[in-house]
N, C-alpha and C positions, 0 to 999 in steps of 0.2 A: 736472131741470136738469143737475146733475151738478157737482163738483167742478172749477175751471178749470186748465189749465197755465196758470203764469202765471212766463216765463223773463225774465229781466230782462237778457240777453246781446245784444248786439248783433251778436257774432262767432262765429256755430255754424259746428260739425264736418259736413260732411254724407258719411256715408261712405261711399256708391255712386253708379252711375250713375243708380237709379230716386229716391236723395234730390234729386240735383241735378236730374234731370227733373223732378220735384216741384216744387221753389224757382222753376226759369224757366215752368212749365207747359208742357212741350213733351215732346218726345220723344227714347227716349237716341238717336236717330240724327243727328237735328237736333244732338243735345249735340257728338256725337263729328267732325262735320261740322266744329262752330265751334270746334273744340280745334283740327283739323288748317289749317282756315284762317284764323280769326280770333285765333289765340292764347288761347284759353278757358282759364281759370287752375284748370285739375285736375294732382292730384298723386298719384303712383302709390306705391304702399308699396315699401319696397327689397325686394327677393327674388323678387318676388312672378310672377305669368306675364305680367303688362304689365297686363291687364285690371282689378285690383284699384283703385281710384282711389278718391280724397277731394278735397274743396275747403274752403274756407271762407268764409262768406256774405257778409262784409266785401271779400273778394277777388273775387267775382262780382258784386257790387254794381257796386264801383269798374270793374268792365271794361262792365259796362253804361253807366257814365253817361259814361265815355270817349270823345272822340271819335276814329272808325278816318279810317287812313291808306290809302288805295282801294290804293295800291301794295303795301303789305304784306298784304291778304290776296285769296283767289283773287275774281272779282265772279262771279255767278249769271249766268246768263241773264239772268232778271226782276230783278235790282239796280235795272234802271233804273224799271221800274213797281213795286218795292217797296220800303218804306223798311230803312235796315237795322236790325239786332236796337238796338243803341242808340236810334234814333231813335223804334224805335215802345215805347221806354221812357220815355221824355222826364222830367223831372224835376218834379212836381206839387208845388203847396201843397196842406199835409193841413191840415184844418182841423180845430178841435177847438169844439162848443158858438158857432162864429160868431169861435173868435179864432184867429188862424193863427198854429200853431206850428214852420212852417219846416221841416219832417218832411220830407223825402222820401219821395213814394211813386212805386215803380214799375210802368209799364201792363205783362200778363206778355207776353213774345211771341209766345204764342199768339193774341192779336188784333192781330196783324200787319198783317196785310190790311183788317183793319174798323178799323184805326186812325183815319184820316182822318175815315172819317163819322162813327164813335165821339167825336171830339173836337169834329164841329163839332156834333156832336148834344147833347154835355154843355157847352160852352161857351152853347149856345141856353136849356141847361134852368136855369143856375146863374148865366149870367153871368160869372160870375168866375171859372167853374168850380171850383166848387166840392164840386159831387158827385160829380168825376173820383176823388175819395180813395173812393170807395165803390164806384163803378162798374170802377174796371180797377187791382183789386189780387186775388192771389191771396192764399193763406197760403204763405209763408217755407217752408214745410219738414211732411211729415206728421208731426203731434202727436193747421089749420093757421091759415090769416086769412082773412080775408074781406073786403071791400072795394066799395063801388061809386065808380067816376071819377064826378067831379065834374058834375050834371047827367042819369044816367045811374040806370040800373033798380036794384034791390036784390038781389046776390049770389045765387047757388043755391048749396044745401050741395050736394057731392060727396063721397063717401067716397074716403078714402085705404085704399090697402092696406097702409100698414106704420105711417109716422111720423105720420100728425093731417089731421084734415078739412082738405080743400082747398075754399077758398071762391071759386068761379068766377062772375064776373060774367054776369048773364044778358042782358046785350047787350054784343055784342064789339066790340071794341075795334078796329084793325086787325088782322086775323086773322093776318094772321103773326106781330106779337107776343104774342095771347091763344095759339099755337103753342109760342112759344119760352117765357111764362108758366109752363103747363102741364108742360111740360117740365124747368124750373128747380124745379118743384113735387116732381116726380117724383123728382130726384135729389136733393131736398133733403131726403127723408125716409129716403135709404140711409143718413142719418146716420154717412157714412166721410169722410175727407179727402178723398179723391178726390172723392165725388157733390156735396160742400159748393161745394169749387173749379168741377164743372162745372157746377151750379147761379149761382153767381156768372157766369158765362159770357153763360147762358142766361136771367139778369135783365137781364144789361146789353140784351143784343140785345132781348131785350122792350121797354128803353126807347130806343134806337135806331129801333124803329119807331114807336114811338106815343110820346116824351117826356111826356105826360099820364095814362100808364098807371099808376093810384096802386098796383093789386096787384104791378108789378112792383119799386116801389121796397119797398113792405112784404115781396117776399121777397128782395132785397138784406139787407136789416135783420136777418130772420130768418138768414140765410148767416152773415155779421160774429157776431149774437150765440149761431152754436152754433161757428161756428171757431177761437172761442178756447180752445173745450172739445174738440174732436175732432180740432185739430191745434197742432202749435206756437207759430201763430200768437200774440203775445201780445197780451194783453185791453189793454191802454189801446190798442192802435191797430184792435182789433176792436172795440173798444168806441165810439172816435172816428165811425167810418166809417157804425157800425149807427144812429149818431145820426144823423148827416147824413141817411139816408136814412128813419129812420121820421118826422124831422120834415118829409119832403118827399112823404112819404104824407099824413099829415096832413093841411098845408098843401091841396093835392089833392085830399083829400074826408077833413073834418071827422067825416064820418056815418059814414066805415070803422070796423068793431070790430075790425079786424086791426090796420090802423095803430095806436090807440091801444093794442093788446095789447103790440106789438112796441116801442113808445115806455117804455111801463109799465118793460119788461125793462130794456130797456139804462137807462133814469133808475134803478133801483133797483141792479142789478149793478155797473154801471159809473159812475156819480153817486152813487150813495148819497143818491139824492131818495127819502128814504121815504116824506114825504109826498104828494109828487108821482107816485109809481109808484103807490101805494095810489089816488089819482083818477083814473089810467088805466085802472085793472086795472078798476077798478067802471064807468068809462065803458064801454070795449069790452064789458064781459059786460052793461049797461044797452041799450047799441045792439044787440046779436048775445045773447042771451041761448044760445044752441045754439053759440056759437062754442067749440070744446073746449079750442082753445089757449091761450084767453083765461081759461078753469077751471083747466087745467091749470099755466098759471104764474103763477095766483096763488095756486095753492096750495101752488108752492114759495115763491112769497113770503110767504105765512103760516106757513109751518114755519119759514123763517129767523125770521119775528117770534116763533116760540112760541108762537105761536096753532095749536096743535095740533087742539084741536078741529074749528076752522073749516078747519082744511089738509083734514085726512080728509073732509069733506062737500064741496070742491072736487074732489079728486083722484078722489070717487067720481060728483062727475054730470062731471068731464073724461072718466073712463073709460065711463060709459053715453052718452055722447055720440058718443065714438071706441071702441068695443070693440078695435079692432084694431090701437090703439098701443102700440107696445111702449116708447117713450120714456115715455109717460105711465103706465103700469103699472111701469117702473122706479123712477119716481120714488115710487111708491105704496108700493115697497118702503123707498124712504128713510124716508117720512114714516112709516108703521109700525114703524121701528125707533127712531127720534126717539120714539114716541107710546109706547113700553116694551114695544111686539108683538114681541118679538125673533126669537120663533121662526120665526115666519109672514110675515117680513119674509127673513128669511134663507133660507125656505122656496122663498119666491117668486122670489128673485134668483138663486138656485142653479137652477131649475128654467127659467129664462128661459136662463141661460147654456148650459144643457143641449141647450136648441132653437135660439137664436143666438147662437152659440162668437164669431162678431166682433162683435157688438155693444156696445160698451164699458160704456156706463152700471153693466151687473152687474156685470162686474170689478171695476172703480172704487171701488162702494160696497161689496163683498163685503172689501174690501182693507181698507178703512176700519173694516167692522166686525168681522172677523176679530182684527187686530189689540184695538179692543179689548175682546175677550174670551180675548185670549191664545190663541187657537189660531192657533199661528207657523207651520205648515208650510203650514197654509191660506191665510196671509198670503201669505209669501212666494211660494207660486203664481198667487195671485191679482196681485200687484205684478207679476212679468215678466211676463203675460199683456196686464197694462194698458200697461207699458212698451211691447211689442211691437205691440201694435193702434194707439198713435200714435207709432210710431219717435221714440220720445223716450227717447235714448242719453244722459241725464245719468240719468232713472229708471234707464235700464236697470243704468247703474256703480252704483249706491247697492242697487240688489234684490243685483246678484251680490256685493258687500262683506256686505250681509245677510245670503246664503245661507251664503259662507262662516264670517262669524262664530256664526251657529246651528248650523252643523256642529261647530265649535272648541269653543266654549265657553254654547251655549245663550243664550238671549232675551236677558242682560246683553251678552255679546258682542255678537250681534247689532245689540244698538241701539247699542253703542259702535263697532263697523264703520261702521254706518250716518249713523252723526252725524259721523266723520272725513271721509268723504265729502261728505257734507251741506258740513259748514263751508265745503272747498276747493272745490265748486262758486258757493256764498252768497260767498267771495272773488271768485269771477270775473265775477259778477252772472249768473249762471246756472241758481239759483234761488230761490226763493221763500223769502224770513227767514219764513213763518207755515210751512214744512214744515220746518223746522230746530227750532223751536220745541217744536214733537209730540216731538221726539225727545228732546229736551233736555227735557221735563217729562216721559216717559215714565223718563230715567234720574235723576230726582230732583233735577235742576239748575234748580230754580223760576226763579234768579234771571235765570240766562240765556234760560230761554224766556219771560221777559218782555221781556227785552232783545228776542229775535228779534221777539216782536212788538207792540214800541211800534215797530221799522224797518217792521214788517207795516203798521200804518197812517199811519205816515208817508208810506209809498209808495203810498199807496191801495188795496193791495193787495185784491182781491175774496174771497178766502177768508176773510178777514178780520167780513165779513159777518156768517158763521156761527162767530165766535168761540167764543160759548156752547156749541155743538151738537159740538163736536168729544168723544168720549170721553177721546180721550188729554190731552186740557187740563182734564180736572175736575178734577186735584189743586190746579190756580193759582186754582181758585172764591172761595176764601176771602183769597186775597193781595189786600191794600189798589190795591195796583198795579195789578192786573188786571179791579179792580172800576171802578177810574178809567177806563181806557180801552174798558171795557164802554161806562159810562157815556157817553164820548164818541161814540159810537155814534148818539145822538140818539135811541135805539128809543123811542116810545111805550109807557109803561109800562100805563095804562089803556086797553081797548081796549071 
């Protein structure tokens, strides 16, 4: 599963022309178009050759929901047959669990043109449109299942080639959505920002043609709950969006093993319904017993439970089910390093990263366990690598404070660079009080790294989950404090 970003800022730096392409989904030429006529609120560095530019996402937001004045900027040709960049942003109710929380979400302007039928299409399927917060949002900035429609034959396994069995319905659906299906499938498994965002594209359009297509909302779902991991994007409102959408798979056909797989994730990740995810997770692999994704992430949800045992005998019929996933074999490396296999976990994750240099998940965890076993250069290698694969420029300031104080003054510096930093972004709500925490119990400040995270689960934080499982928090094991909020946790002690 992986580690979440989880940025609590509302107002990011984005500091090129391919981040701010990224935030609108479009292209830098489109961008540079609507700088020169629409007033596009980019900011150039002094000195610089002209081309250097930054924004910030609060300021791009607000020129989105703006209404333009026709005199002030240049009109298209087609102005008049298309709406403009505001309009086909228009301003949504996000809903969260059935209660609307007044969120603003914006559609990206790359469905420009399919806005119209895109909205009469999600107002027909929601009513109150309510699945618009799922269907036409991208992620902010860069940081399988199986199914049959309701009434309808029982799925073919298809093998994927990289990220997890693709479960194709063996009666189609209208064919140019089981098209665009397929397709949303395909990029969903390059597991990058980019394939995630053109996946979400190409789920929506799948439910544009067929609004009853339950595999397209099941991979909606699946998009929301890995881009909270693979980009920016933060987990309560990936986490909001992937709900709406696997409870409307569900809904759809009860009998899917994907739907309920993908329901399972987000209730457990983002709810913290342990109970409730643990009846998903056995429903889908009861209904799909071959479904891999369905082994697969229950068996990071057994390793968050410490049910170690039971993780390794999922993680190993997910991987004879999908040999050729490489998310699922990463995570095999987690649970093996969890299970005290250190070597051969570490073995595994280095040898993944060796054959795929972008693929995050081995960074990520190699980072995590690097650190702790105190091998710092490995760390910090491994930290800007991760930093870099999801342009996530608050990691990136805290690795280079890192490297520096390791150069200075060795590991103590280090983590004293690191937590400086740390703090003044956790001031701006920029990141995570449970990464603040690691640091502040790695330099012996118990008190404060419980402080960071009693705020960890006041905020609901997701990392939080895995409280226990962290190495750099074994020393707080025994603090009364830390035992408390363990405990709040609700985990099942008997299993």
């Amino acid at each position: 599963m992986g580690t979440a970003n989880n940025p609590q800022t509302s107002n990011q730096r984005l500091g090129s022309w391919k981040e701010i392409a990224v935030f609108f989904g479009c292209d830098e030429r489109t961008l540079r178009r609507w700088e020169k006529e629409r007033g596009l609120p980019v900011h150039r560095l002094p000195g610089g050759s002209g081309g250097r530019v930054f924004a910030y996402t609060e300021e791009l937001s607000a020129w989105l929901a703006a209404p333009r004045n026709a005199s002030a900027s240049v009109q298209r040709p087609d102005a008049a047959a298309q709406p403009e960049p505001h309009a086909a942003t228009t301003l949504l109710t996000s809903i969260d669990g059935g209660r609307a929380t007044g969120r603003p979400v914006l559609a990206p302007p790359s469905i420009g043109r399919r806005w119209k039928t895109a909205r009469a299409a999600v107002a027909a399927i929601f009513g109150l449109g309510v699945l618009s917060l799922a269907l036409l949002y991208r992620a902010p900035a860069p940081g399988t299942s199986g199914a049959r429609a309701a009434g309808k034959a029982t799925p073919a396994i298809r093998q994927d080639s990289r990220g997890g069995v693709v479960l194709a319905s063996s009666v189609s659906h209208d064919p140019e959505a089981e098209q665009f299906y397929l397709k949303g499938r395909y990029y969903w498994n390059k597991r990058t920002a980019d394939g995630l965002n053109q996946a979400v594209d190409y789920f929506t359009q799948a439910i544009v043609h067929d609004p009853n297509y339950a595999l397209a909302y099941v991979g909606l779902a699946d998009c929301y709950n890995l881009l909270r991991e693979y980009t920016m994007m933060p987990s309560a409102e990936a986490y909001s969006r992937s709900f709406a959408a696997a409870k409307k798979a569900v809904e759809l056909d009860d009998q899917s093993s994907a739907a309920h797989a993908s329901l399972a994730f987000v209730l457990f990740y983002g709810r913290w319904d342990i109970a409730g995810a643990e009846t998903e997770f056995r429903r889908a692999i009861d209904l799909d017993p071959r479904n891999a994704v369905a082994h697969h992430w229950y068996a990071t949800y057994l390793m968050t439970m410490r049910r170690l045992p039971e993780s390794l005998e999922e993680i190993e019929v997910a991987e004879t089910l999908d040999p050729a996933s490489t998310s699922i074999l990463a995570d095999k490396g987690a649970i093996l390093f969890h299970a005290g296999r250190q070597e051969e976990a570490v073995g595994l994750l280095k040898q993944m990263e060796a054959t795929e240099p972008s693929f995050r998940s081995p960074h990520l965890y190699l980072k995590v366990f690097y650190l702790a076993r105190g091998q710092y250069p490995e760390f910090l290698a491994e930290s800007r690598k991760d930093a870099l694969l999801v342009h996530d420029n608050t990691a990136l300031a805290i690795t280079a404070a890192a490297e520096k104080g390791f150069a200075a003054g060795g590991p103590t510096q280090m983590l004293a660079n690191m937590l400086a930093v740390e703090r003044a972004y956790y001031a701006q709500h920029m990141l995570s009080p449970f990464v603040v925490a690691q640091t502040c119990a790695l330099l012996g400040n118990k008190k404060a790294a419980i402080n960071y995270l009693q705020a960890a689960y006041d905020q609901h934080d997701e990392l939080f989950l895995s409280v226990e499982d962290y190495p750099a928090l074994q020393s707080l094991h025994d603090e009364q404090r830390f035992r408390d909020l363990v405990t709040r946790l609700n985990f099942p002690v008997d299993n």
